[in-house]
C-alpha positions as CSV (number, residue, x, y, z in Angstrom):
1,X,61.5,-11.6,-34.3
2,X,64.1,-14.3,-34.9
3,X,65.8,-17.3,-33.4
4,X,68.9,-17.4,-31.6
5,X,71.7,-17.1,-34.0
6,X,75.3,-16.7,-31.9
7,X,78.0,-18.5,-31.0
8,X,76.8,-21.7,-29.7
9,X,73.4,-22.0,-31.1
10,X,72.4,-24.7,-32.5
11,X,70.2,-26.2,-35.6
12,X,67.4,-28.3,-33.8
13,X,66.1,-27.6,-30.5
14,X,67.3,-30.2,-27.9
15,X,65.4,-32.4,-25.8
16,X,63.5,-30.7,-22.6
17,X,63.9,-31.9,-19.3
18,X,61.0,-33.2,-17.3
19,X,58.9,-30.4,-16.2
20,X,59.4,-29.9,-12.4
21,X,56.8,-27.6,-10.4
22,X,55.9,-24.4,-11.8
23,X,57.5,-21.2,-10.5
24,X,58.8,-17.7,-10.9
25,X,61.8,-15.6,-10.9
26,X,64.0,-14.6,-8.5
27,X,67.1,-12.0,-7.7
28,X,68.1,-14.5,-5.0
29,X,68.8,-13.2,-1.5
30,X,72.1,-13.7,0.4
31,X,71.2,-13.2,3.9
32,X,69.0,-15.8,4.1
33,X,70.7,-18.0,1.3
34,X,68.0,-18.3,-1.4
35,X,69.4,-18.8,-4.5
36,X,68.6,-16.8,-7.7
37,X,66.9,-18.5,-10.5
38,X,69.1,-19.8,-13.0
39,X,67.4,-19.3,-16.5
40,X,68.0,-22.5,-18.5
41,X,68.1,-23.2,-22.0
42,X,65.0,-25.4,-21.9
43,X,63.1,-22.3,-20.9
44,X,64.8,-20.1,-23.1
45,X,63.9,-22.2,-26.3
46,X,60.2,-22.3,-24.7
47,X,59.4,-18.9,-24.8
48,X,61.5,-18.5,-28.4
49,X,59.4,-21.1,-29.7
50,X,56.2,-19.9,-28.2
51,X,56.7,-16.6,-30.2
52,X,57.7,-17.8,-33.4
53,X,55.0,-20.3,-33.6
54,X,52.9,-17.4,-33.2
55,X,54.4,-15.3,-36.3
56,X,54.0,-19.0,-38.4
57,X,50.3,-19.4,-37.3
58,X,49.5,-16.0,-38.6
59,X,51.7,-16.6,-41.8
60,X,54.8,-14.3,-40.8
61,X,58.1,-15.2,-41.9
62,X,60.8,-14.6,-38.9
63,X,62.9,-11.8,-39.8
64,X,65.6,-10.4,-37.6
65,X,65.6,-7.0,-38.8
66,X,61.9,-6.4,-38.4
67,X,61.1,-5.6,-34.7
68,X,57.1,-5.6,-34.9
69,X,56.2,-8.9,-36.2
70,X,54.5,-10.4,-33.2
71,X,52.3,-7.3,-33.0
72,X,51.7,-7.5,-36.3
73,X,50.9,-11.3,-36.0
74,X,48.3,-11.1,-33.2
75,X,46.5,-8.4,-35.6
76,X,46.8,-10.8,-38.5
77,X,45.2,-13.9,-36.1
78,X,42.8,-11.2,-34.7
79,X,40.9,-10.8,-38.4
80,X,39.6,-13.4,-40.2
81,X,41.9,-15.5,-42.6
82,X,41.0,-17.9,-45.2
83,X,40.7,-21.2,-45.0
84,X,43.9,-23.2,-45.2
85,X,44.5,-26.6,-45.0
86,X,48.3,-26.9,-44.0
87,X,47.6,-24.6,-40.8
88,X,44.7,-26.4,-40.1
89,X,46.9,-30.2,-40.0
90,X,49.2,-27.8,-38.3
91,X,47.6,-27.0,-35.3
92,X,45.1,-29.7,-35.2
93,X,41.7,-28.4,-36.9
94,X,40.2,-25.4,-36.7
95,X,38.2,-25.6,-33.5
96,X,34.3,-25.3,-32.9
97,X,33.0,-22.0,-34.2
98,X,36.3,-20.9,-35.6
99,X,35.6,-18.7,-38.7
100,X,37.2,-18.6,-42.0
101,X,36.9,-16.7,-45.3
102,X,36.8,-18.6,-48.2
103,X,40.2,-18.8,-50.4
104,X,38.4,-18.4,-53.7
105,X,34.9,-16.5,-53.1
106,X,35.7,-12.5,-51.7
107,X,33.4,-11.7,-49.9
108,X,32.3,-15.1,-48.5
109,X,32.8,-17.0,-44.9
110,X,31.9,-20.3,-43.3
111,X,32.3,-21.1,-39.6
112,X,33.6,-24.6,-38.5
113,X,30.5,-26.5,-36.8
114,X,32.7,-29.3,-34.9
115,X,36.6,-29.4,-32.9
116,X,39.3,-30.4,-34.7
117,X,37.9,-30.0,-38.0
118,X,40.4,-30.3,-41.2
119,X,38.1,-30.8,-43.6
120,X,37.8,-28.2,-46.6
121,X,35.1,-25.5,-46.5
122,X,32.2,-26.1,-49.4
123,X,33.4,-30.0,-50.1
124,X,31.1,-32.8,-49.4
125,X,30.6,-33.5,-46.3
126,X,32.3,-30.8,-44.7
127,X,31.9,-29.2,-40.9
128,X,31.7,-25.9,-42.2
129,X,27.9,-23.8,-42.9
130,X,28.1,-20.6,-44.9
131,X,28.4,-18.1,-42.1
132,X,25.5,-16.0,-43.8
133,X,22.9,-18.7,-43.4
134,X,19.5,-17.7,-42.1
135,X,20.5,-14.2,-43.0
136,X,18.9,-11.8,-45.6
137,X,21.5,-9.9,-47.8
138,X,20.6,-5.9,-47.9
139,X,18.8,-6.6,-51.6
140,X,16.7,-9.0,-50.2
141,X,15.5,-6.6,-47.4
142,X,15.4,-3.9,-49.8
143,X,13.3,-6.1,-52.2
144,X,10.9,-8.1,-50.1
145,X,10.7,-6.4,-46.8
146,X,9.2,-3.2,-45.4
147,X,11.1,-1.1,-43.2
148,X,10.3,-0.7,-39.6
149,X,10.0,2.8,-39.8
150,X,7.8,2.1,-42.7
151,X,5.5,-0.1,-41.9
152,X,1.7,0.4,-42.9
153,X,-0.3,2.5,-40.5
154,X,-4.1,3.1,-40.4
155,X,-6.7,4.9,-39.3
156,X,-10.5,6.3,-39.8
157,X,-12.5,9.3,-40.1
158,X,-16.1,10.4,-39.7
159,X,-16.8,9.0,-43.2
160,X,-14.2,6.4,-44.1
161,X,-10.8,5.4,-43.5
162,X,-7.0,5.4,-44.5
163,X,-4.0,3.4,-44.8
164,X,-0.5,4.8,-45.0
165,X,2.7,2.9,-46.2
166,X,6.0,4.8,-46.6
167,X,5.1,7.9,-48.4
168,X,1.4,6.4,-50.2
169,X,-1.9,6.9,-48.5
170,X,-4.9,5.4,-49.8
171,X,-8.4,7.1,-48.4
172,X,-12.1,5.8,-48.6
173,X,-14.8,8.2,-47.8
174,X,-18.4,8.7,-48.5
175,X,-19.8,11.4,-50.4
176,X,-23.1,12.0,-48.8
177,X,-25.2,13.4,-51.8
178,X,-23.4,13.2,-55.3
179,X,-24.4,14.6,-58.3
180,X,-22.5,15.4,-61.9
181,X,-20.1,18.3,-61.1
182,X,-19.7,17.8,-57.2
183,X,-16.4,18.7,-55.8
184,X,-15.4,16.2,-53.2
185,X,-12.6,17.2,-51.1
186,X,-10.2,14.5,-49.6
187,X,-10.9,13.7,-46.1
188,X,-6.5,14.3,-46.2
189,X,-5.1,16.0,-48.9
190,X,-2.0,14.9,-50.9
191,X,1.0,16.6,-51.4
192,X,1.4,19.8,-53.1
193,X,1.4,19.5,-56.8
194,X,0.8,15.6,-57.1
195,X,-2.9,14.3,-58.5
196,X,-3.3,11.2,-56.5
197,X,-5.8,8.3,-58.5
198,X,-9.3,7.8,-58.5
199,X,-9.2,4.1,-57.9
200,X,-12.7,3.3,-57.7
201,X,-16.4,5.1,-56.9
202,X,-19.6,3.1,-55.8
203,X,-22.8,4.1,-55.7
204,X,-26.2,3.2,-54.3
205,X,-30.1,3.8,-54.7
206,X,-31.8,5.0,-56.5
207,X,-29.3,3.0,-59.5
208,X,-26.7,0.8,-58.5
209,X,-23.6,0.8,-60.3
210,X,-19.9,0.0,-59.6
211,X,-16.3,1.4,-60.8
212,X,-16.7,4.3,-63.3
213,X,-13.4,3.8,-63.7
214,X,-13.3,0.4,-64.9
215,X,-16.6,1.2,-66.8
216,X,-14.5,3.9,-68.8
217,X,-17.3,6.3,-67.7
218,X,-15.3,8.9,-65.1
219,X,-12.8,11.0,-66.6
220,X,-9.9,11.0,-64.4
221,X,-8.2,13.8,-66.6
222,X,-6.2,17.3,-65.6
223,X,-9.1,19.5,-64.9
224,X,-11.3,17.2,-62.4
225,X,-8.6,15.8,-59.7
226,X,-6.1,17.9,-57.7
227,X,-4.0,17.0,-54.5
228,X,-6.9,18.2,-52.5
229,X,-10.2,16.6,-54.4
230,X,-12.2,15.9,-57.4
231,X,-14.9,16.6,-59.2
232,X,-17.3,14.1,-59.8
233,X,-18.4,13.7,-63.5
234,X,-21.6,11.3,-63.3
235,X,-22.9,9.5,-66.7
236,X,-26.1,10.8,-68.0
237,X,-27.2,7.0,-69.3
238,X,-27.2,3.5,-68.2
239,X,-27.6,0.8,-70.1
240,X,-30.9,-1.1,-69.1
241,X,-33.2,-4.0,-70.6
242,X,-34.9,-1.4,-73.1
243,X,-31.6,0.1,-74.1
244,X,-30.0,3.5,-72.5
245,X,-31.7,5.3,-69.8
246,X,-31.3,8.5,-67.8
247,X,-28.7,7.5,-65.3
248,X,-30.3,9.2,-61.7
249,X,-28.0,10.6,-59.2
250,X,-27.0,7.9,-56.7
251,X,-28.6,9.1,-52.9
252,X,-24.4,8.6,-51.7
253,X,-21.3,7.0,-53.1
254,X,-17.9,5.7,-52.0
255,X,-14.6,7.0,-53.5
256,X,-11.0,5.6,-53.2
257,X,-8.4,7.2,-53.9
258,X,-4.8,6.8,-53.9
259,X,-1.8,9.0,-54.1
260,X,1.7,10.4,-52.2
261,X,1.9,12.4,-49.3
Protein backbone atom coordinates (compact mmCIF):
# COMPACT_ATOMS: atom_id res chain seq x y z
CA UNK A 1 0.00 0.00 0.00
CA UNK A 2 1.16 3.54 -0.77
CA UNK A 3 0.04 6.99 -1.64
CA UNK A 4 -0.24 8.42 -4.89
CA UNK A 5 3.11 9.31 -6.21
CA UNK A 6 2.80 10.54 -10.20
CA UNK A 7 2.83 13.27 -12.03
CA UNK A 8 0.75 15.76 -10.42
CA UNK A 9 0.51 14.58 -6.92
CA UNK A 10 0.89 16.55 -4.43
CA UNK A 11 2.46 16.82 -0.70
CA UNK A 12 -0.59 17.59 1.55
CA UNK A 13 -3.98 16.57 0.86
CA UNK A 14 -6.25 19.52 -0.21
CA UNK A 15 -9.26 20.76 1.21
CA UNK A 16 -12.64 18.62 0.60
CA UNK A 17 -15.64 19.98 -0.72
CA UNK A 18 -18.88 19.97 1.17
CA UNK A 19 -20.25 16.63 1.35
CA UNK A 20 -23.42 16.55 -1.00
CA UNK A 21 -25.94 13.42 -0.71
CA UNK A 22 -24.49 10.15 -0.62
CA UNK A 23 -24.47 7.86 -3.71
CA UNK A 24 -23.00 5.26 -5.96
CA UNK A 25 -21.42 4.60 -9.19
CA UNK A 26 -22.51 4.78 -12.48
CA UNK A 27 -21.44 3.76 -16.31
CA UNK A 28 -23.88 6.52 -17.37
CA UNK A 29 -26.52 5.75 -20.00
CA UNK A 30 -26.91 7.69 -23.32
CA UNK A 31 -30.35 6.96 -24.35
CA UNK A 32 -31.77 8.48 -21.62
CA UNK A 33 -28.93 11.08 -20.89
CA UNK A 34 -27.71 10.06 -17.36
CA UNK A 35 -24.46 10.99 -16.96
CA UNK A 36 -21.63 8.70 -15.69
CA UNK A 37 -20.09 9.45 -12.29
CA UNK A 38 -17.10 11.47 -12.47
CA UNK A 39 -14.64 10.13 -9.67
CA UNK A 40 -13.15 13.19 -8.05
CA UNK A 41 -10.11 13.76 -6.31
CA UNK A 42 -11.85 14.44 -3.01
CA UNK A 43 -13.03 10.82 -3.10
CA UNK A 44 -10.00 9.49 -4.41
CA UNK A 45 -7.84 10.88 -1.37
CA UNK A 46 -10.91 9.52 0.93
CA UNK A 47 -10.57 6.14 0.27
CA UNK A 48 -6.39 6.47 0.10
CA UNK A 49 -6.57 7.88 3.36
CA UNK A 50 -9.03 5.50 4.79
CA UNK A 51 -6.53 2.64 3.92
CA UNK A 52 -3.48 4.02 5.05
CA UNK A 53 -4.75 5.17 8.31
CA UNK A 54 -5.62 1.68 8.73
CA UNK A 55 -1.82 0.33 8.03
CA UNK A 56 -0.76 3.37 10.78
CA UNK A 57 -3.37 2.18 13.40
CA UNK A 58 -2.03 -1.23 13.32
CA UNK A 59 1.76 0.14 13.19
CA UNK A 60 2.49 -0.60 9.37
CA UNK A 61 4.71 1.49 7.58
CA UNK A 62 3.24 2.18 3.79
CA UNK A 63 5.39 0.52 1.38
CA UNK A 64 4.84 0.43 -2.25
CA UNK A 65 6.41 -2.60 -3.08
CA UNK A 66 4.62 -4.76 -0.54
CA UNK A 67 1.05 -5.65 -1.83
CA UNK A 68 -0.43 -7.34 1.49
CA UNK A 69 -0.16 -4.74 4.02
CA UNK A 70 -3.79 -4.01 4.67
CA UNK A 71 -4.38 -7.73 5.11
CA UNK A 72 -1.77 -7.96 7.15
CA UNK A 73 -2.96 -4.83 9.16
CA UNK A 74 -6.51 -6.00 9.85
CA UNK A 75 -4.72 -9.28 11.34
CA UNK A 76 -2.37 -7.09 13.34
CA UNK A 77 -5.74 -4.86 14.83
CA UNK A 78 -7.54 -8.28 15.07
CA UNK A 79 -4.93 -9.59 18.01
CA UNK A 80 -4.31 -7.83 20.97
CA UNK A 81 -1.56 -5.08 20.96
CA UNK A 82 0.08 -3.32 23.81
CA UNK A 83 -0.80 -0.51 25.27
CA UNK A 84 0.40 2.67 23.51
CA UNK A 85 -0.05 6.01 24.36
CA UNK A 86 0.57 7.92 20.93
CA UNK A 87 -2.15 5.67 19.21
CA UNK A 88 -4.33 6.09 21.93
CA UNK A 89 -4.05 10.45 21.54
CA UNK A 90 -4.26 9.31 17.97
CA UNK A 91 -7.43 8.02 17.66
CA UNK A 92 -9.05 9.48 20.65
CA UNK A 93 -8.77 6.80 23.64
CA UNK A 94 -9.09 3.44 23.60
CA UNK A 95 -12.88 2.90 23.84
CA UNK A 96 -14.95 1.03 26.55
CA UNK A 97 -13.81 -2.57 26.92
CA UNK A 98 -10.96 -2.22 24.46
CA UNK A 99 -8.18 -4.65 25.59
CA UNK A 100 -4.59 -4.23 25.72
CA UNK A 101 -1.46 -6.21 26.64
CA UNK A 102 0.85 -4.60 28.81
CA UNK A 103 4.23 -3.11 27.13
CA UNK A 104 6.46 -4.32 29.92
CA UNK A 105 4.77 -7.49 31.69
CA UNK A 106 4.47 -10.77 28.90
CA UNK A 107 1.97 -12.38 29.64
CA UNK A 108 -0.24 -9.68 31.18
CA UNK A 109 -3.58 -7.61 29.94
CA UNK A 110 -5.90 -4.95 31.25
CA UNK A 111 -9.20 -3.88 29.55
CA UNK A 112 -10.15 -0.10 29.36
CA UNK A 113 -13.27 0.33 31.83
CA UNK A 114 -14.49 3.86 30.25
CA UNK A 115 -14.66 5.67 26.37
CA UNK A 116 -12.04 7.67 25.33
CA UNK A 117 -9.61 6.55 27.84
CA UNK A 118 -5.75 7.78 27.36
CA UNK A 119 -4.67 7.16 30.45
CA UNK A 120 -1.75 4.60 31.10
CA UNK A 121 -2.50 0.99 32.18
CA UNK A 122 -1.25 0.26 35.97
CA UNK A 123 -0.78 4.24 36.85
CA UNK A 124 -2.81 5.80 39.52
CA UNK A 125 -5.89 6.34 38.73
CA UNK A 126 -6.13 4.68 35.66
CA UNK A 127 -9.48 3.24 33.61
CA UNK A 128 -7.91 0.11 33.08
CA UNK A 129 -8.54 -3.39 35.58
CA UNK A 130 -6.12 -6.37 35.09
CA UNK A 131 -8.13 -8.41 32.64
CA UNK A 132 -7.50 -11.52 34.90
CA UNK A 133 -9.34 -10.22 37.87
CA UNK A 134 -11.81 -12.49 39.60
CA UNK A 135 -10.04 -15.24 37.80
CA UNK A 136 -8.06 -18.18 39.35
CA UNK A 137 -4.63 -18.93 37.52
CA UNK A 138 -4.32 -22.99 36.71
CA UNK A 139 -1.88 -23.18 40.03
CA UNK A 140 -4.42 -21.83 42.09
CA UNK A 141 -6.97 -24.40 40.88
CA UNK A 142 -4.46 -27.02 41.00
CA UNK A 143 -3.52 -25.99 44.58
CA UNK A 144 -6.83 -25.10 46.36
CA UNK A 145 -9.50 -26.62 44.35
CA UNK A 146 -10.86 -30.06 43.66
CA UNK A 147 -11.76 -31.11 40.33
CA UNK A 148 -15.27 -31.64 39.19
CA UNK A 149 -14.67 -35.01 38.15
CA UNK A 150 -13.11 -35.39 41.50
CA UNK A 151 -15.14 -34.27 43.82
CA UNK A 152 -15.76 -36.40 47.20
CA UNK A 153 -18.41 -39.02 46.90
CA UNK A 154 -19.97 -41.15 49.67
CA UNK A 155 -21.83 -43.92 50.49
CA UNK A 156 -22.74 -46.79 53.25
CA UNK A 157 -22.83 -50.35 53.81
CA UNK A 158 -24.60 -52.84 56.11
CA UNK A 159 -21.96 -51.99 58.80
CA UNK A 160 -20.47 -48.57 58.11
CA UNK A 161 -19.68 -46.23 55.50
CA UNK A 162 -17.24 -44.68 52.89
CA UNK A 163 -16.04 -41.64 51.39
CA UNK A 164 -14.09 -41.39 48.10
CA UNK A 165 -12.02 -38.42 46.86
CA UNK A 166 -9.95 -38.74 43.62
CA UNK A 167 -8.24 -42.02 43.98
CA UNK A 168 -8.41 -42.21 48.36
CA UNK A 169 -11.21 -43.97 50.02
CA UNK A 170 -11.58 -43.96 53.62
CA UNK A 171 -14.06 -46.91 55.15
CA UNK A 172 -15.60 -47.27 58.68
CA UNK A 173 -17.06 -50.59 59.53
CA UNK A 174 -17.95 -52.61 62.59
CA UNK A 175 -16.43 -55.69 63.52
CA UNK A 176 -19.15 -57.55 65.21
CA UNK A 177 -17.14 -59.81 67.61
CA UNK A 178 -13.29 -59.04 67.79
CA UNK A 179 -10.81 -60.85 69.41
CA UNK A 180 -6.68 -60.88 69.27
CA UNK A 181 -5.89 -62.53 65.78
CA UNK A 182 -9.30 -61.70 63.93
CA UNK A 183 -8.96 -61.14 60.33
CA UNK A 184 -11.25 -58.35 59.32
CA UNK A 185 -11.81 -57.93 55.70
CA UNK A 186 -12.57 -54.41 54.16
CA UNK A 187 -16.10 -53.86 53.49
CA UNK A 188 -14.01 -52.60 49.74
CA UNK A 189 -10.81 -53.58 49.17
CA UNK A 190 -7.88 -51.38 48.07
CA UNK A 191 -5.92 -51.68 45.19
CA UNK A 192 -3.73 -54.53 44.34
CA UNK A 193 -0.47 -54.33 46.15
CA UNK A 194 -1.07 -51.08 48.33
CA UNK A 195 -1.56 -51.55 52.40
CA UNK A 196 -4.04 -48.85 53.02
CA UNK A 197 -3.70 -47.35 57.05
CA UNK A 198 -5.28 -48.37 60.05
CA UNK A 199 -6.40 -44.95 61.14
CA UNK A 200 -8.14 -45.67 64.26
CA UNK A 201 -10.21 -48.82 66.13
CA UNK A 202 -12.86 -48.31 68.99
CA UNK A 203 -14.10 -50.59 71.07
CA UNK A 204 -16.88 -51.11 73.56
CA UNK A 205 -18.15 -53.30 76.61
CA UNK A 206 -17.08 -55.18 78.38
CA UNK A 207 -13.66 -52.46 78.48
CA UNK A 208 -13.81 -49.37 76.80
CA UNK A 209 -10.86 -48.09 75.09
CA UNK A 210 -10.04 -45.78 72.12
CA UNK A 211 -7.24 -45.58 69.29
CA UNK A 212 -4.68 -48.40 69.55
CA UNK A 213 -2.98 -46.63 67.29
CA UNK A 214 -2.47 -43.60 69.07
CA UNK A 215 -2.06 -45.73 72.27
CA UNK A 216 1.07 -47.36 70.44
CA UNK A 217 -0.69 -50.73 71.26
CA UNK A 218 -1.78 -52.08 67.47
CA UNK A 219 0.94 -53.02 65.24
CA UNK A 220 0.27 -51.69 61.97
CA UNK A 221 3.35 -53.67 60.52
CA UNK A 222 3.79 -55.90 57.10
CA UNK A 223 2.36 -59.13 58.24
CA UNK A 224 -1.18 -57.88 59.76
CA UNK A 225 -2.66 -55.32 56.90
CA UNK A 226 -3.01 -56.08 53.20
CA UNK A 227 -5.17 -54.27 50.40
CA UNK A 228 -8.04 -56.56 51.37
CA UNK A 229 -7.99 -56.56 55.54
CA UNK A 230 -6.25 -56.88 58.69
CA UNK A 231 -5.67 -58.72 61.49
CA UNK A 232 -6.55 -57.45 64.64
CA UNK A 233 -3.80 -57.72 67.35
CA UNK A 234 -5.64 -56.90 70.71
CA UNK A 235 -3.44 -55.89 74.07
CA UNK A 236 -3.42 -58.54 76.67
CA UNK A 237 -3.35 -55.61 79.62
CA UNK A 238 -4.86 -52.37 80.47
CA UNK A 239 -3.79 -50.19 82.74
CA UNK A 240 -6.37 -49.75 85.74
CA UNK A 241 -6.47 -48.20 89.32
CA UNK A 242 -4.59 -51.37 90.79
CA UNK A 243 -2.06 -51.37 88.03
CA UNK A 244 -2.29 -53.69 84.70
CA UNK A 245 -5.05 -55.90 84.12
CA UNK A 246 -6.22 -58.58 81.68
CA UNK A 247 -7.52 -56.53 78.86
CA UNK A 248 -11.08 -58.55 77.89
CA UNK A 249 -12.11 -58.73 74.34
CA UNK A 250 -14.33 -55.80 73.44
CA UNK A 251 -18.21 -57.44 72.53
CA UNK A 252 -17.62 -55.18 68.81
CA UNK A 253 -15.31 -52.44 67.64
CA UNK A 254 -15.08 -49.85 64.92
CA UNK A 255 -12.09 -49.68 62.38
CA UNK A 256 -11.11 -46.83 59.96
CA UNK A 257 -9.09 -47.21 57.56
CA UNK A 258 -7.72 -45.36 54.80
CA UNK A 259 -5.93 -46.13 51.64
CA UNK A 260 -5.87 -45.81 47.43
CA UNK A 261 -8.06 -47.44 45.13
Amino acid sequence: MFGIDSTGAVSAMPALSSAGASGFFTGGNPSTGEQATVVTADWLNIIQSELINVLVAAGVSPTKSSLNQLALSIQIMGGIRPFNASYAAAIGGYSLGAIVSDPTTNGKYWRSTENANTTAPGSDGAAWVDFFSGYATQEQVDTYYLRKDKAPTSGTFSNGYWTKTGNILIQSFVIPSAYDGLFAAFPIAYASGTKPVVVGISGSTPDEWTSWLTAGVYPNGESSVSNTGFTLAMPKQRASSAGLVTQDNPTSARVYIMGTV
